[in-house]
C-alpha positions as CSV (number, residue, x, y, z in Angstrom):
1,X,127.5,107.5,84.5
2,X,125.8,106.3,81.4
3,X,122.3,105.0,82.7
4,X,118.6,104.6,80.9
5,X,116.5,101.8,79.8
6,X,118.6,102.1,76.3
7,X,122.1,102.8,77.9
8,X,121.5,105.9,76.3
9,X,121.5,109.0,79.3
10,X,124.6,110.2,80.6
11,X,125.2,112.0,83.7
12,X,128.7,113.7,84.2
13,X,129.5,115.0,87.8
14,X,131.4,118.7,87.2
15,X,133.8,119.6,89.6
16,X,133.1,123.1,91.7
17,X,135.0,126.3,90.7
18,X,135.5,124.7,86.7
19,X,135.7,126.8,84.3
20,X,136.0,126.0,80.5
21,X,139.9,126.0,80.4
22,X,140.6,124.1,83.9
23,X,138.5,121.2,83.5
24,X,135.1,121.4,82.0
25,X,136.5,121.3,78.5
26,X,138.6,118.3,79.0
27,X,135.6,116.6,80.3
28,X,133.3,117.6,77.5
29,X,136.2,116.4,75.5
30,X,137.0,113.0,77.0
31,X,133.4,112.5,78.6
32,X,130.5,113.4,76.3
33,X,131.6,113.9,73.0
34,X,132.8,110.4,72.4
35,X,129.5,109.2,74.3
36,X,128.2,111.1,71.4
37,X,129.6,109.7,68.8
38,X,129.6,106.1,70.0
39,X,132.1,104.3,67.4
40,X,132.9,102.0,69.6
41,X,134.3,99.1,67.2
42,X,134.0,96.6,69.9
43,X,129.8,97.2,69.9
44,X,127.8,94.9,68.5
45,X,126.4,96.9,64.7
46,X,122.8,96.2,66.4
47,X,124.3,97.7,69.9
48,X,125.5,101.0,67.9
49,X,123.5,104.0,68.0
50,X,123.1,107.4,66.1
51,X,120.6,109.8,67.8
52,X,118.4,111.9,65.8
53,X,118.5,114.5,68.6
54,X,120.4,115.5,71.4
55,X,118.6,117.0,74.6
56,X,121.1,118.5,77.2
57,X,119.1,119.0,80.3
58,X,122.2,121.4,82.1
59,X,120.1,124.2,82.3
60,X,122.8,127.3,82.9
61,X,123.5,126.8,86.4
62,X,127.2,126.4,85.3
63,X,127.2,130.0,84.3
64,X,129.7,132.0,86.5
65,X,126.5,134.4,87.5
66,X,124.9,131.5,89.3
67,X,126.3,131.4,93.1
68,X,124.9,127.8,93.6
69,X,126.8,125.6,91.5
70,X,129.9,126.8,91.8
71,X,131.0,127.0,88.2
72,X,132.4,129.9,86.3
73,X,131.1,129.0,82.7
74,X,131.0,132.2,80.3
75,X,127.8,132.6,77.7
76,X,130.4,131.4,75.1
77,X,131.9,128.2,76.5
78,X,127.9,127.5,75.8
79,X,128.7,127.6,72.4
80,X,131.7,126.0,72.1
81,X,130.1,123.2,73.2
């Protein structure tokens, strides 16, 4: 769901039990990343935006040490991102 005053937040809902290769890549892939780079050819040039920094609030909940969220994320898959 992209949200925020500036359409500019995204929050992406992660299945349970995903790891890297079943599922959180792909959505990484297909979610964020082109939210990221936002070259959208439709957009307006005003509309268009290039952020001077990138804050991902995910804390490491996804890590597959963490019982609550369910998520089987290695220290690496952090980095791949």
């Amino acid at each position: 769901k992209v949200h925020g005053r500036y359409k500019n937040v995204l929050t992406v809902p992660i299945p349970a039990e995903s790891t890297w290769t079943c599922g959180y890549r792909e959505i990484f892939e297909t979610v964020a990343l082109p939210f990221l780079i936002n070259n959208n050819d439709e957009e307006e040039e005003e509309e268009k935006w290039i952020p001077d920094l990138i804050i991902v609030c995910a804390g490491y909940d996804a890590l597959d040490s963490d019982e609550l969220a369910s998520c089987n994320l290695i220290a690496k898959n952090f980095g791949d991102m």
